[in-house]
Phi, psi and omega in degrees: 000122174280169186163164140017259164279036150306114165103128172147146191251133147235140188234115188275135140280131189089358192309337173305328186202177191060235207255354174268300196312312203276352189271333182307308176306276193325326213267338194248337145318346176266000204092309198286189192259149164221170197223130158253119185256103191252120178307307170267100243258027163279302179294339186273332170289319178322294178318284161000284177315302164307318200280262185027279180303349182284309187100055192269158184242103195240168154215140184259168184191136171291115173203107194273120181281009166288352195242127193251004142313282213295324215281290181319319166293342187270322173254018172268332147256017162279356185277303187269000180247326162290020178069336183171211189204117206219353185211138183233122177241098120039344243264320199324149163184188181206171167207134203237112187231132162182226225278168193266179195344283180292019178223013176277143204279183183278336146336286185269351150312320227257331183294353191254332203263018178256323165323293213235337173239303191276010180294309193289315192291331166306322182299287228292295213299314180296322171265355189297301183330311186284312184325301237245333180284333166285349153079010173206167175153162155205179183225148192238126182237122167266103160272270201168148178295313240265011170284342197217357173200119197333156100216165199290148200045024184217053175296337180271299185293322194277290190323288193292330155301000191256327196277348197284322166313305170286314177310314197297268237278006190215002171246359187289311190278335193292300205243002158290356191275318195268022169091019170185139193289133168260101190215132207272160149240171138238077170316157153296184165311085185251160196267105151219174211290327183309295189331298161343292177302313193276324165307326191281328168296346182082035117304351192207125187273070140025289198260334175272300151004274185303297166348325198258350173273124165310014165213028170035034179215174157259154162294160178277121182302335247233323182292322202264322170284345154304344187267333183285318193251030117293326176270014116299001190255171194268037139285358175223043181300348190245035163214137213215151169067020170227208233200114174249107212269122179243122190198039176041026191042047142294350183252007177265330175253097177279107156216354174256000000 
């Protein structure tokens, strides 16, 4: 597959499904080899194995990125076995929708901020290095609108997407003189299996939801990888530190 990313390494975390699976897809229709670092680590080989038979060239590798062991080991063999490494895409998370602040339990504060803040900063510190020793590289951090606009019962998920912003700005001024980019999405409302899970439990209202959005859908995972591999691609070399929100204009009406 020509592209883009020919010859370019890319490594998604969380990448077996959802909103990593469709930025993987994207990033290997462009050409690159990609390595997905996964918690599970049957379904991230299962992924592995498709792009393969596509004839795309991945490795899958176990990793919870909440663990900086785990962190160090995926991508330093996605390094030595793909030849390098040139995109670090951000994506691992969970979700937790229930009761408000003062019933969330500590358990899930401490699993979404090892998860969703310090997943990126383990991520970002280990490929930031070879990025900065190789004078290129970028980085893709996925937060979230919920990065910039509340909602009630989700104090854990809303916090650490807010701090995923500020990292992105702060590792963008830090490491631009040295050739490599930092930069956020923020999705909307998307149809993936967390989502999924949360609807069938009644945490989450679908159809009122999909309603309050100004273009009367959800986004795509698939929508959210075009977007990951222009700003990694050199059509977007001057742009570095901001946060590209795709959400079918729901933050122009804060009503979702």
């Amino acid at each position: 597959m020509a592209g883009r990313f020919e010859g370019k390494v890319v490594l998604v975390t969380g990448g077996a499904a959802g909103i990593g699976h469709g930025i993987a897809t994207a990033f290997a229709q462009e050409g690159a080899k990609i390595a997905i670092a996964e918690i599970n680590a049957e379904a991230g080989d299962k992924a592995a194995r498709d792009f393969a038979e596509q004839g795309v060239t991945a490795r899958s590798y176990q990793c919870d990125v909440a663990s900086y062991e785990d962190v160090q080991r995926a991508i330093g063999g996605a390094i030595a076995d793909l030849g390098g490494l040139h995109v670090l895409v951000n994506n691992a998370g969970v979700s937790f929708v229930g009761p408000h602040t003062q019933d969330t339990a500590v358990e899930v504060w401490e699993r979404s901020v090892a998860v969703m803040q310090s997943g990126v900063f383990y991520c970002s510190q280990v490929a930031g290095r070879h990025f900065l020793e190789q004078k290129e590289g970028n980085v893709i951090n996925i937060s979230s609108i919920r990065g910039f606009s509340s909602n009630p019962g989700r104090i854990a998920y809303c916090a650490t997407k807010a701090a995923v912003i500020m990292m992105t700005r702060v590792m963008a001024a830090e490491w631009a003189p040295f050739g490599v980019r930092v930069n956020a999405i923020a999705p909307g409302i998307t149809r993936t299996p967390m989502w999924d899970d949360d609807v069938a439990r009644g945490a989450i209202d679908e159809p009122k939801l999909v309603s309050l959005v100004p273009m009367l859908r959800m986004c795509t995972p698939a929508e959210i990888g075009k977007v990951a591999t222009f700003l990694a691609s050199e059509d977007a070399a001057y742009i570095t530190g901001t946060t590209v929100t795709i959400d079918g204009g729901a933050t122009l009406i804060p009503r979702v």
